[in-house]
C-alpha positions in Angstrom: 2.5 10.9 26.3 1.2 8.7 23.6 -0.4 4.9 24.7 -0.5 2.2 22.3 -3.0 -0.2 22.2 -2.8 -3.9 20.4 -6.2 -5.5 18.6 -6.9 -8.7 16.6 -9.9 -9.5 14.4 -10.9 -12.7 12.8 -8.8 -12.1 9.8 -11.5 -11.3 6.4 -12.0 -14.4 3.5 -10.5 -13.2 0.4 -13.4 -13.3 -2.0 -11.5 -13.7 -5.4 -9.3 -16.5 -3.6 -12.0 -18.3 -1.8 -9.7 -18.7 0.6 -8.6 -18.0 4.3 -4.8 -18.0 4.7 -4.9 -15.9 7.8 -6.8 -16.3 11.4 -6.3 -13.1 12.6 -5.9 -9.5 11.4 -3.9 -7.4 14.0 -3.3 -3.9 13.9 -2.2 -1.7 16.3 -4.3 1.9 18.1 -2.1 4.8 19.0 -3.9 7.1 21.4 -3.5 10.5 21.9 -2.1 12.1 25.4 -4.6 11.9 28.0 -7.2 9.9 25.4 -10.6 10.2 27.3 -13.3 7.5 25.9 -16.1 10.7 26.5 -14.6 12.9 23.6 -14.9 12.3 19.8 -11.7 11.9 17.7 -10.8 12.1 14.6 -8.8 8.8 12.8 -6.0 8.2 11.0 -4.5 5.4 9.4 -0.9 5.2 9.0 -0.5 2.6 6.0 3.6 1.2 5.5 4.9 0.6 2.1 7.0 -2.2 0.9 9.7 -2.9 3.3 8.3 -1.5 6.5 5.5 -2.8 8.5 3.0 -1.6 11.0 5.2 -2.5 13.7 8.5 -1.0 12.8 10.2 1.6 15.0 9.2 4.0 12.6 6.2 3.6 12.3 5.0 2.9 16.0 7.8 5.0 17.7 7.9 7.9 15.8 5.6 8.3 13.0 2.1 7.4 14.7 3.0 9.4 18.1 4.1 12.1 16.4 0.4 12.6 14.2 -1.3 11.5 17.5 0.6 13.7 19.6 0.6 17.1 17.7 -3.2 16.6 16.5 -5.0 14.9 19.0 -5.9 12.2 16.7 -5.9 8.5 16.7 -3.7 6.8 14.3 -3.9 3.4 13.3 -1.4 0.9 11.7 -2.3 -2.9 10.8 -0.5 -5.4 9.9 -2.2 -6.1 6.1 -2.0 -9.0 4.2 1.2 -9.7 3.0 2.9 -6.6 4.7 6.6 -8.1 4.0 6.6 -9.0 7.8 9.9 -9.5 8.8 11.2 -12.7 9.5 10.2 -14.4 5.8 12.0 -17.1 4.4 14.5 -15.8 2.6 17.1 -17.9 0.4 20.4 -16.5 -0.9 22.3 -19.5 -3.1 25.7 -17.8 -1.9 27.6 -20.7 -4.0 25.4 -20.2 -7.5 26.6 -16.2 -7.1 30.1 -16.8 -6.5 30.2 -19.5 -9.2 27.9 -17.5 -11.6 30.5 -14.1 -11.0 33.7 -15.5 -10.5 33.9 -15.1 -6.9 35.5 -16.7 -3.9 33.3 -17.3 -1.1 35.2 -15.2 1.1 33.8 -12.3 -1.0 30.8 -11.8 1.2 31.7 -10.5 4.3 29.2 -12.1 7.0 27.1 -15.2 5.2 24.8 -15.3 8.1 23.9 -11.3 8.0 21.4 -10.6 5.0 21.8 -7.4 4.9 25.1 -7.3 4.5 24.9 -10.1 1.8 22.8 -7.3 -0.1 25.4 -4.5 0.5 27.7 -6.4 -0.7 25.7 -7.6 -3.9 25.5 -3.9 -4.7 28.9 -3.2 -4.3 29.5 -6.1 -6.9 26.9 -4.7 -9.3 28.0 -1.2 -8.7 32.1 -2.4 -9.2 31.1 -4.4 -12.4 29.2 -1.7 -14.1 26.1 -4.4 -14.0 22.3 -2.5 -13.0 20.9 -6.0 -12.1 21.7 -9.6 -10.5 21.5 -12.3 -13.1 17.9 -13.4 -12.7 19.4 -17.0 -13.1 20.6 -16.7 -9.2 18.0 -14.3 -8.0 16.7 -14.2 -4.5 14.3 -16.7 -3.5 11.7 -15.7 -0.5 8.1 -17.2 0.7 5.2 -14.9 0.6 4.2 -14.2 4.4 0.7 -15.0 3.5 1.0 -16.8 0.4 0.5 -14.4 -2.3 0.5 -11.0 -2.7 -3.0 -9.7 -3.3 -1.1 -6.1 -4.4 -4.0 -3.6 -2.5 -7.2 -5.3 -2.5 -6.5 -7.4 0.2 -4.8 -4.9 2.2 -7.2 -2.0 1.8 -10.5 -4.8 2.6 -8.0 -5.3 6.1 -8.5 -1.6 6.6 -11.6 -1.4 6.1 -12.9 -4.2 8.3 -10.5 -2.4 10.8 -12.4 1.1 10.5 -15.7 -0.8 11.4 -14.1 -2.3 14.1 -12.6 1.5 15.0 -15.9 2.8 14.6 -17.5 0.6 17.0 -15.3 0.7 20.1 -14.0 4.5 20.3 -16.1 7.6 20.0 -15.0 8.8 15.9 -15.2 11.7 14.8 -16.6 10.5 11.2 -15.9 13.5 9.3 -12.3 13.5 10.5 -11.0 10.1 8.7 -7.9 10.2 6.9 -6.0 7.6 5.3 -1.9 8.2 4.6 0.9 6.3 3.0 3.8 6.2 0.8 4.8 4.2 -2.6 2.3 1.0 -1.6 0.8 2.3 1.4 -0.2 5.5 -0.8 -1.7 2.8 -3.4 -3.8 1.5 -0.5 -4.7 4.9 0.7 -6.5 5.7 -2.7 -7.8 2.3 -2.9 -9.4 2.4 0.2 -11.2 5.8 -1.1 -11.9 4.0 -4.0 -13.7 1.2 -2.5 -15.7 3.4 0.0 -15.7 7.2 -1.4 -17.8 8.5 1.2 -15.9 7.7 4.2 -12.4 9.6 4.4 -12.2 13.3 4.9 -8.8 13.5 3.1 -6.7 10.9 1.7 -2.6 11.9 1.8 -0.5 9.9 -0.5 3.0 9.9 -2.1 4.0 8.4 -5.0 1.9 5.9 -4.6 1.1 2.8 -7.6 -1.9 3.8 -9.5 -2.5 0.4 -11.2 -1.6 -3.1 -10.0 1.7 -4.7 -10.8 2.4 -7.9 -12.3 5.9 -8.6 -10.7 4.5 -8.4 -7.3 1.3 -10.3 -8.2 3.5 -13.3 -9.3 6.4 -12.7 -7.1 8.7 -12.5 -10.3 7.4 -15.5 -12.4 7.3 -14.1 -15.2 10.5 -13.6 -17.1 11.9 -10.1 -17.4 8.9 -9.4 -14.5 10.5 -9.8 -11.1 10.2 -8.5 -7.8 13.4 -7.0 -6.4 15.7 -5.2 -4.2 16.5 -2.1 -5.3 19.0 1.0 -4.4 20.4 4.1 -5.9 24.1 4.3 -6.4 25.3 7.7 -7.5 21.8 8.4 -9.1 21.6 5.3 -10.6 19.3 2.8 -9.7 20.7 -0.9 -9.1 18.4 -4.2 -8.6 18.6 -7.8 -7.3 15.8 -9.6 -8.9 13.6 -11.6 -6.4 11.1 -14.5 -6.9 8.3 -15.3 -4.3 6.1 -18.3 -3.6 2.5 -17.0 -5.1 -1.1 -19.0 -5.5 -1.9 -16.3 -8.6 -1.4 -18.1 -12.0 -0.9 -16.7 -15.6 -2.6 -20.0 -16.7 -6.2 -18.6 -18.1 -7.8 -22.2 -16.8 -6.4 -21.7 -13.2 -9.3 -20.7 -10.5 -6.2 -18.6 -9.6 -5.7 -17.0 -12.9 -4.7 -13.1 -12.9 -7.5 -11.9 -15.1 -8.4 -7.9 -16.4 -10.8 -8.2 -13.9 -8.4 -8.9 -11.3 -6.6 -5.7 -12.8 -9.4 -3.2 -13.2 -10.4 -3.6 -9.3 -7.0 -2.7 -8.4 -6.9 0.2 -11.1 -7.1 4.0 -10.0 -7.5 5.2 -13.7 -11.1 4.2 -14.6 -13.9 6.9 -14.5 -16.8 4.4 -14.3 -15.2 3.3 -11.1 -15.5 6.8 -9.2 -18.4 8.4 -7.0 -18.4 12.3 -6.6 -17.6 12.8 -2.6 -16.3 15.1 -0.2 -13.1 13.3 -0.4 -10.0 15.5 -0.6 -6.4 14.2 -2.0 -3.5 15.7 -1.8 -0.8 13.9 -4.0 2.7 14.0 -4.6 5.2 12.6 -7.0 8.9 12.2 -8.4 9.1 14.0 -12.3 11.9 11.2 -12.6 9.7 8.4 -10.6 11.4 5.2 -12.1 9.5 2.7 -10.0 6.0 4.4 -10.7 6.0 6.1 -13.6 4.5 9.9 -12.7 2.3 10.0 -16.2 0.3 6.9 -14.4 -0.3 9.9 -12.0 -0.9 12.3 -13.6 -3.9 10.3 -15.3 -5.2 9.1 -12.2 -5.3 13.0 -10.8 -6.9 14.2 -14.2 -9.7 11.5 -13.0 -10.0 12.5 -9.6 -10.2 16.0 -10.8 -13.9 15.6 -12.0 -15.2 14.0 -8.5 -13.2 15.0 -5.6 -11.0 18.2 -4.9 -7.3 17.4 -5.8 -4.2 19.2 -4.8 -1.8 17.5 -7.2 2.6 18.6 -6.8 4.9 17.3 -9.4 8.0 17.4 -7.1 10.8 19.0 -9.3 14.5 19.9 -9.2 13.2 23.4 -7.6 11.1 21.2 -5.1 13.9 19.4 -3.5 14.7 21.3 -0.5 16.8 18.6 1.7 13.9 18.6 4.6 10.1 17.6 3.1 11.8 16.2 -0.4 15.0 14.9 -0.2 15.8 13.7 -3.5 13.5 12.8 -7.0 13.8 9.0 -6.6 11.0 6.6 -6.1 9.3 8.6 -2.4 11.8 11.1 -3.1 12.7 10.0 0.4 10.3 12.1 2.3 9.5 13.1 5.7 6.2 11.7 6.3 5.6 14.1 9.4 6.3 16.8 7.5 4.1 15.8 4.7 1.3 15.2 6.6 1.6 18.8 8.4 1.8 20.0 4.9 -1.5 18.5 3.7 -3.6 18.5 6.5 -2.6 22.6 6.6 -3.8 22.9 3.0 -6.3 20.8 3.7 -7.2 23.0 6.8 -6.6 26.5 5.1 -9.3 25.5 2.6 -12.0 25.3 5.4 -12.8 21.8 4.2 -15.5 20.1 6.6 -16.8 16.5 5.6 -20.4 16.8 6.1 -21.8 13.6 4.6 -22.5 10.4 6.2 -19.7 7.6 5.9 -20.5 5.0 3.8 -21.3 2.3 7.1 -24.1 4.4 7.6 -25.6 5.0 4.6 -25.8 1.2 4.2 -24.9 1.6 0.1 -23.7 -0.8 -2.5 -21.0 0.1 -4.8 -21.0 -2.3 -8.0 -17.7 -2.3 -9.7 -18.0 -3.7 -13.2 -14.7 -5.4 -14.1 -14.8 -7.1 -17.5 -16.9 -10.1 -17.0 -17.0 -9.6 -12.8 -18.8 -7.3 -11.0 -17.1 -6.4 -7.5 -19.7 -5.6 -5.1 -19.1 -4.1 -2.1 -21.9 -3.3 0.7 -22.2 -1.5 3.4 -24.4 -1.5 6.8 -24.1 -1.6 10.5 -23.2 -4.9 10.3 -19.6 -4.2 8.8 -18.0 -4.8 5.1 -19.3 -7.6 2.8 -17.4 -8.0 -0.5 -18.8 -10.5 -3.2 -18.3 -11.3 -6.5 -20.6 -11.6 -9.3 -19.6 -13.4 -12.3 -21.5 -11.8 -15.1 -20.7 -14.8 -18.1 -21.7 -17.3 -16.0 -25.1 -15.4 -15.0 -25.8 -14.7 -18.7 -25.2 -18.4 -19.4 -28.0 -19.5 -17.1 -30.1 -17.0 -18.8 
């Protein structure tokens, strides 16, 4: 039987905020049956998407057991920044609706159970032949830590985790895999991105490929919002969404979303990659509405000339009703039974990750982003992430 085992850190400084909204990081260690400290194992890390978090039955009853269980593996899952914890202010102007649509209040069923107040709002979009809640009464919710930092944050969390791993449990360092879905594929690749020498095999499914403005700014910008979404007879309904946020479209904000903000977080740029031993094996929706599939396709044609790619396009063919279940946004897969998929093509193609990780090469990556270099470096000591502000360097010059 499985064990779980809890774990804070000092929570990491966000170096493009210059700020520290967070005292801890937790995350959460799920160790095989009969874990012995003596023997070497491999990691994973089990990253959750939008609407799940590290914590959810899923996740720590069924998903993480079940990897650690059948491979003898340990699986991580932390609780990144901004995970959409559960428990964040949400407010729903039940009034402003009913007066907005032409409802009676007694139209909601339960005004004290959100989710049914969203089952219902769909019903009411669905009945009226409307694909979205007027953004004039949308949703309003507070950021769990602020702002979203959409992947950087959350795959810098990871990383500071994996030191942490690294130094308190015998790892297997060529056996380090990173695994998610929609967003927590997004951070998977990111995290390669950032530190292309570490993972053996990154697993992702129809993950983001570049960052997006309507979670940066929590649906600020008009006709850019966050939402709720859910597919009605193949079609796909939404109730918009707008979050508390430090991020600023103001270009003389210290919080201003610049294209350097947006290259770090992009997965298309050459000039950003490292050849590696780094597998991927990558999946994705043909009729992906949320994240377009040409995004991916670009990103994969990338990959293709540093790392070893196993690439699907999930068709109408490809939806058998057990790994895909459908050709929306995740295609609603099994997660088990996509990572026994990849780790047996992974396996089958005698892959062994030979190289040192990047902690122990102690290496700096410099990622030039418009007029910002991101450095990251890497040592015994842990993760240190700076930024170098190449105008304001040339100035003094």
């Amino acid at each position: 039987m499985t064990a779980t085992k809890r774990c804070v850190l000092p929570a990491p400084v966000d170096p493009e905020m210059n700020v520290k909204v967070r005292d801890t990081l937790e995350y959460s260690l799920t160790l095989p049956p009969g874990f012995d400290p003596s023997k070497k194992y491999g990691l994973v890390f089990c990253i959750p998407g939008y609407g799940d978090d590290a914590d959810s039955d899923y996740q720590a009853n069924k998903l993480r057991p079940y990897i650690a269980g059948k491979y003898d593996l340990i699986v991580a899952g932390i609780r990144y920044h901004n995970d959409k914890k559960t428990g964040r202010d949400v407010t729903i102007d039940l009034e402003a609706i009913c007066s907005f649509y032409g409802l009676g209040m007694d139209y909601f069923k339960d005004s004290n159970n959100g989710d049914q107040i969203l089952n219902d709002l769909f019903n009411l979009l669905h009945s009226k032949k409307i694909y979205s809640l007027d953004a004039r009464v949308s949703i309003k919710t507070k950021a769990y830590h602020q702002y979203s930092s959409f992947g950087f944050m959350p795959a810098i969390d990871h990383l500071y985790v994996l030191y942490d791993v690294l130094n308190k449990y015998n790892i297997d360092k060529s056996k380090i895999i990173a695994f998610g879905s929609s967003y927590g594929g997004y951070i998977a690749c990111l995290l390669a991105k950032y530190a292309p020498h570490t993972f053996s095999l990154v697993i992702e499914n129809s993950g983001f490929c570049v960052s997006q403005l309507n979670e940066v700014f929590g649906g600020a910008i008009a006709g850019i919002g966050a939402s709720y979404a859910k597919f009605i007879n193949g079609r796909r309904y939404e109730i918009p969404t707008t979050a508390s946020t430090l991020w600023s479209i103001e270009e003389t904000s210290p919080y201003y979303f610049s294209d350097a903000h947006k290259k770090i977080r992009s997965l298309l740029l050459k000039e950003h990659r490292t050849p590696s031993e780094t597998v991927y094996c990558s999946y994705h929706s043909v009729k992906d509405e949320v994240a377009p599939i040409e995004l991916k396709d670009q990103m994969c044609e990338v990959l293709g000339n540093f790392n070893m790619v196993y690439y699907e396009r999930v068709g109408d063919k490809d939806i058998d009703g057990i790994l895909f279940k459908n050709l929306n946004h995740a295609m609603d897969a099994s997660l088990r039974r996509l990572f026994d998929a990849s780790l047996q093509k992974y396996k089958k193609a005698g892959y062994v990750k030979q190289s040192p990780i990047d902690f122990d090469m102690e290496v700096n990556y410099g990622f030039p982003c418009s007029d910002k270099i991101y450095n990251f470096y890497y040592s015994n000591q842990g993760l240190k992430v700076n930024i170098e502000d190449i105008w304001a360097d040339r100035q003094e010059q």
